[in-house]
C-alpha positions as CSV (number, residue, x, y, z in Angstrom):
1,X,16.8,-74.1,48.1
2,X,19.5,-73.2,50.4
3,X,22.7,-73.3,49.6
4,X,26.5,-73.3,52.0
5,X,28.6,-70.1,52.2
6,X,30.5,-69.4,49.3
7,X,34.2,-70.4,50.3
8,X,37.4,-68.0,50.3
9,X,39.8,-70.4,51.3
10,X,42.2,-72.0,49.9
11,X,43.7,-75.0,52.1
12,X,42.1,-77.1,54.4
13,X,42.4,-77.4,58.3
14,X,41.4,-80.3,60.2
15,X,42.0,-81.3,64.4
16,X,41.4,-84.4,66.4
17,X,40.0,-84.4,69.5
18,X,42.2,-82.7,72.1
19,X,42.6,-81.4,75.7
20,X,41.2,-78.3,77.4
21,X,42.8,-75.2,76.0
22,X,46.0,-74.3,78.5
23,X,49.3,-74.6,77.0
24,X,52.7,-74.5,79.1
25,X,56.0,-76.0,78.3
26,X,55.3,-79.6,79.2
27,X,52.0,-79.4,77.9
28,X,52.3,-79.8,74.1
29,X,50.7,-82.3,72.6
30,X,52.1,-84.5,69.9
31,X,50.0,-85.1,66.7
32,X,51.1,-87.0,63.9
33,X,52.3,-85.3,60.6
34,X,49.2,-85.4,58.4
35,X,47.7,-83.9,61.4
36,X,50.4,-81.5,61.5
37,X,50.1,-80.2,57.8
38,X,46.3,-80.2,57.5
39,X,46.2,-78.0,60.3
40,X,49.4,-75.5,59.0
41,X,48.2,-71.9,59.3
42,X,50.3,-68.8,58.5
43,X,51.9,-67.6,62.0
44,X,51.1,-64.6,63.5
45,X,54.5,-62.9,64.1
46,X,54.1,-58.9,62.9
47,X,57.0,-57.1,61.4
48,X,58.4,-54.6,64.0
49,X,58.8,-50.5,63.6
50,X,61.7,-48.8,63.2
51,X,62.4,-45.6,64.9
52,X,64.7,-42.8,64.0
53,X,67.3,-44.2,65.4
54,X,67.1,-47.6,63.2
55,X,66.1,-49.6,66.2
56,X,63.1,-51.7,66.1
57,X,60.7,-50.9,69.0
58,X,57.4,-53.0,68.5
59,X,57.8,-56.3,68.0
60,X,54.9,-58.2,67.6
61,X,52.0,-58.8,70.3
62,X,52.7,-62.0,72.5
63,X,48.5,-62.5,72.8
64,X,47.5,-65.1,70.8
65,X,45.7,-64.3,67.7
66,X,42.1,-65.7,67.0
67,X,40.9,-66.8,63.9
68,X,39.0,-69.1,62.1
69,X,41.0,-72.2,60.0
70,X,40.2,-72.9,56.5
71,X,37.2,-75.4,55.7
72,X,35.7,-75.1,59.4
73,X,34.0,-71.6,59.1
74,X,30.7,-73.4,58.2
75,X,29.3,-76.7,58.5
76,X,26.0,-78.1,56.3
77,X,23.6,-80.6,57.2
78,X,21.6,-82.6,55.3
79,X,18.1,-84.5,55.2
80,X,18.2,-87.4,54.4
81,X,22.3,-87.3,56.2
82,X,23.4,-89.7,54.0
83,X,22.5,-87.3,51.1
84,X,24.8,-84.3,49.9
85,X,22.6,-83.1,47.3
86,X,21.8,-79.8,47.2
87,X,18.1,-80.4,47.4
88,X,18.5,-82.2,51.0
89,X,20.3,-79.3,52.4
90,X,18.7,-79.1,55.7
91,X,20.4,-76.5,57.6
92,X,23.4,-74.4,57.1
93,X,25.6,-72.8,59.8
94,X,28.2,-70.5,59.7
95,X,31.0,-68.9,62.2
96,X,31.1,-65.0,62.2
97,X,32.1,-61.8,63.9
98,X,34.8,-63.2,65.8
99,X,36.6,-60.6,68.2
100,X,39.0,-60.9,71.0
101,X,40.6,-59.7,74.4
102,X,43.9,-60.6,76.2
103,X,44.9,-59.9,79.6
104,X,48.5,-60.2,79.9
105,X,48.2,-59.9,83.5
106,X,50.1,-62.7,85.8
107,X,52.4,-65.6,84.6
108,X,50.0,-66.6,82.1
109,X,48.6,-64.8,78.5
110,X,44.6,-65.2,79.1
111,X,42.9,-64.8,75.8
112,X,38.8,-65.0,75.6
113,X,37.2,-65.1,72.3
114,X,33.8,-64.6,71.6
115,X,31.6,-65.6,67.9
116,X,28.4,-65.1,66.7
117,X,27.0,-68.5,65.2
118,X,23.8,-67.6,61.9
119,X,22.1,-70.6,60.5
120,X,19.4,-70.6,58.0
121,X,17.0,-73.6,57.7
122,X,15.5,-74.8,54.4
123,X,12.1,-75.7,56.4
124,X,10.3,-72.6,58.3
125,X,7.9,-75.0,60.1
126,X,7.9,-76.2,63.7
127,X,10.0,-74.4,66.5
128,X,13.5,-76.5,66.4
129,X,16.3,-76.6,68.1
130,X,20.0,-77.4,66.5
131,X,23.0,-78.0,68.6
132,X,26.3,-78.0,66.8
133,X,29.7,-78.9,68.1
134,X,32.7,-76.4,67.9
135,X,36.3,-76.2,68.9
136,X,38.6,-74.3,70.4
137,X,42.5,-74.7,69.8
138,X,45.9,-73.3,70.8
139,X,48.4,-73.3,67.8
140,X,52.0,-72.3,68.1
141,X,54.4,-71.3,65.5
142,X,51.6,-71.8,62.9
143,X,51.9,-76.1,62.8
144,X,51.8,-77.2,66.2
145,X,48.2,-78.2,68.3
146,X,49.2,-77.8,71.8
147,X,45.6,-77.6,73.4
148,X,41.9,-78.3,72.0
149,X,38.4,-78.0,73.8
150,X,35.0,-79.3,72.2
151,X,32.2,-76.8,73.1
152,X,28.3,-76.8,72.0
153,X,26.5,-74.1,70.4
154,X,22.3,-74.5,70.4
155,X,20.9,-72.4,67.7
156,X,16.4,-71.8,68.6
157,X,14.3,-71.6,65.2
158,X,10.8,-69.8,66.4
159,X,7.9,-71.4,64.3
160,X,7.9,-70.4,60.7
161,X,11.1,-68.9,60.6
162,X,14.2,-70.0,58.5
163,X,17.3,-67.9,60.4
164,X,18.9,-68.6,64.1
165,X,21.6,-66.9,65.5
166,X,23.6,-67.6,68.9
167,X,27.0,-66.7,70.5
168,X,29.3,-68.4,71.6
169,X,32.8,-68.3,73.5
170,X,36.3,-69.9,73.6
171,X,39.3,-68.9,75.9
172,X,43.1,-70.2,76.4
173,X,45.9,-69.8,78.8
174,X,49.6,-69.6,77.3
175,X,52.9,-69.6,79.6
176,X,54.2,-66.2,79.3
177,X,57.7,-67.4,79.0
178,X,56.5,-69.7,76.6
179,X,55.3,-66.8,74.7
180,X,57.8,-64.3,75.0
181,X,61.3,-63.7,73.4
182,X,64.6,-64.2,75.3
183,X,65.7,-61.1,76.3
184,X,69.1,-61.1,74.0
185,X,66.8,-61.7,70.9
186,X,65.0,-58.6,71.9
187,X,68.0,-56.9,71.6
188,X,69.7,-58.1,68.2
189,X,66.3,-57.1,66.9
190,X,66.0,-53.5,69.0
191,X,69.6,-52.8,68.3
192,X,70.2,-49.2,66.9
193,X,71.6,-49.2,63.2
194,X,73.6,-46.6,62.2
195,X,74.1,-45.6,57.9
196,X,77.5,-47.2,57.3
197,X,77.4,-50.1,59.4
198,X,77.9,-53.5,58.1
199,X,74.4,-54.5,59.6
200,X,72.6,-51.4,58.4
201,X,70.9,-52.6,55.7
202,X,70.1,-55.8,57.3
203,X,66.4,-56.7,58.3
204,X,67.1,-58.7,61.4
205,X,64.1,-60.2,61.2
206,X,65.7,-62.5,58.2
207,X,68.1,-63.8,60.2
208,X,66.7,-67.6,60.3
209,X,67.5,-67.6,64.3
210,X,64.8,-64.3,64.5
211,X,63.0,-65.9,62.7
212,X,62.6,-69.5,64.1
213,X,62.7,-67.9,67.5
214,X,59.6,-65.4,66.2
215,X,57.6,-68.5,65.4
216,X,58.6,-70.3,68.6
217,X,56.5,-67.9,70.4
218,X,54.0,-66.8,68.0
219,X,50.5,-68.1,69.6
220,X,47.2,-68.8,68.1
221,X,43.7,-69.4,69.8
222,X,41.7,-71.0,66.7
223,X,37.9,-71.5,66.4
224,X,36.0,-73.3,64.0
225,X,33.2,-76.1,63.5
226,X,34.1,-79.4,65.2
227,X,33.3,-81.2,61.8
228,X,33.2,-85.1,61.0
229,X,35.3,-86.2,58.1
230,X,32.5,-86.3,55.8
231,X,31.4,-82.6,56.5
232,X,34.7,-81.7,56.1
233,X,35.3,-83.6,53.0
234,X,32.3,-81.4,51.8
235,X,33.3,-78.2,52.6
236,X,36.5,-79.2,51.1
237,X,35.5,-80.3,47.6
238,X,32.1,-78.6,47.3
């Protein structure tokens, strides 16, 4: 009998359908709340170094970060469909090894991810073929969908074998100035700090100006299973 992944997250994500994934300033997309708040995902903004000086000198990357959202790792299907029993589990698919590369080259951030996709199958019979829909979506400051691409990935079971495997890739383009901090922020956070001064003790990444302007900028490039509501409703109360 097969059985789904065993889970490790703990809120779910969900998108609607979208636009190919290239974000600029007059590109974002507006989605409603719900969408908004099933699709929140902790933002990518990295705490800086400080050198002996006190000055921060690394910020954070401007490349968006991939990842994979909560709920859309894995997607089950089921024989008869209508069926979520465990004994009409027909195949089960999930997202893995996901790795990425930016080139910050140019006006624009280009980031290409690429996944490996394993399904198992609970029939080793007939050679089959299983096609399953995944997306591709920019995400800034950890809430907002600016951009979202549906792709295909066709896993090929060989006669009497229960395990598939496939790759697959996703890319985005983000606005650099989109994705970078203004130059004065840069240097409130960079400033030197001295033992004594009234700032010295100060993390000026608390200040809630850093900090909204940190999100602002902070890019994702997400990947997951382009489920339907009832998958999703299964992955998230299984």
């Amino acid at each position: 009998m097969l059985r789904p992944p065993a889970r490790t997250d703990k809120k779910p994500d969900q998108f609607s359908k979208g636009l190919p994934v290239t974000v600029s300033r007059s590109s974002i997309l507006k989605l409603s709340a719900v969408a908004m708040t099933l699709l929140a995902l902790a933002g990518c903004s990295r705490q800086g170094e400080i050198d002996q000086t006190g000055g921060v000198v690394a910020v954070r990357s401007s490349c968006p970060t991939a990842a994979i959202p909560a709920m859309t790792g894995d997607v089950t299907l089921f024989n008869p469909p209508a069926s979520t029993d465990a004994s009409a589990i027909d195949v089960v698919a999930e997202i893995t090894n996901l790795r990425s590369t930016c080139s910050e080259a140019g006006d624009q951030f280009y980031t290409e991810a690429t996944f490996d996709v394993h399904a198992t199958r609970a029939d080793a019979g007939a050679a089959r073929e299983v096609t399953l829909p995944y997306y591709s979506a920019v995400v800034r400051g950890g809430t907002s969908v600016i951009a979202k691409r549906v792709g295909q990935v066709r896993l090929s079971f060989a006669a009497g074998q229960t395990r598939a495997s496939a790759s697959a890739t996703a890319a985005s383009y983000v606005d650099r100035e989109a994705a970078t901090l203004p130059d004065e922020m840069l240097r409130r956070i960079r400033a030197n700090r001295k033992a004594g001064d009234v700032d010295a003790a100060t993390d000026p990444f608390s200040a809630p100006d850093v900090r909204a302007a940190l999100q602002r900028t902070s890019f994702e490039l997400l990947v997951g299973f382009n489920l339907t509501q009832d998958q999703f409703r299964y992955n998230a109360t299984r």
